[in-house]
N, C-alpha and C positions, 0 to 999 in steps of 0.2 A: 855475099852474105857477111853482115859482121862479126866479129869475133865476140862471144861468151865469153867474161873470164868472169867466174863467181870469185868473190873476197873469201875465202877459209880461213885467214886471220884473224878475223869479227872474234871477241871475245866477250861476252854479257857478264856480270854478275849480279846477281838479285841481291836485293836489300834484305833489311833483315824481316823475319814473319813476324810483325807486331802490326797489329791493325790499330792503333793510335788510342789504346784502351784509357791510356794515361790523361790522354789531354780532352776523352770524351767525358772522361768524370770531373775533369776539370770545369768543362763549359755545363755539366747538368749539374754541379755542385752552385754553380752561377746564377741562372736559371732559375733556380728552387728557391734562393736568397734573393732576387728578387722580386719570384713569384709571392714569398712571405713578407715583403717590405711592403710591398703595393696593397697583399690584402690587409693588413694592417693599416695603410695611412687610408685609402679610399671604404674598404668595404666592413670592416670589422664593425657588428653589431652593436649598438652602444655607447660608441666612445664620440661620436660626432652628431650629440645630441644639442640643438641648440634651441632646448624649450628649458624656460627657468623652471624649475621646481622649490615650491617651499616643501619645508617638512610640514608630514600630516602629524600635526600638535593643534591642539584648541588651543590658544593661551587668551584669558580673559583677566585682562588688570582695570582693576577696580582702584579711582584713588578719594580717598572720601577727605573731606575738609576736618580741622579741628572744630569741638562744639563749643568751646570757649574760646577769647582768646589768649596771646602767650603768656602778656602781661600784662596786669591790670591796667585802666586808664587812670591818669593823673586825677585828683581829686579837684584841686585847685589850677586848671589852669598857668601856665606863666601869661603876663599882659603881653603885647605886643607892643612892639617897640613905637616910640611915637617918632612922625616926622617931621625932619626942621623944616621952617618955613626962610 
């Protein structure tokens, strides 16, 4: 039969009791800023509206002619120049 010899040397020691609280709020802190980037660029109601609107205004412009005009007409005519032959 062969020889048993257990190690009794073995020595363990355990790390420290922190279940990684630090770097879970890190990665949900991440997460959440994401999750707000995305709902903002794709799903945010409103902002990615691509129908023109005009403003609800009547505007009715009216342009009327003058009843006279600005300046009198010439009385006499000037002639017209004659042409050389």
């Amino acid at each position: 039969m062969p020889d048993y010899d257990p190690k009794t040397d073995i020595h363990v020691t355990a790390g420290p009791a922190t279940g990684g609280g630090g770097l879970y709020f890190i990665v949900g802190a991440l997460v959440v800023a994401v999750l707000v980037g995305a709902y903002f660029m794709f799903g945010a109601p409103g902002l990615h509206n691509n129908v023109a609107r005009a403003p609800d205004r009547n505007v009715n412009v009216t342009v009327e002619q003058p009843r006279t005009p600005a300046q009198p007409a010439p009385a006499n005519p000037a002639p017209a120049p004659q042409r050389q032959q």
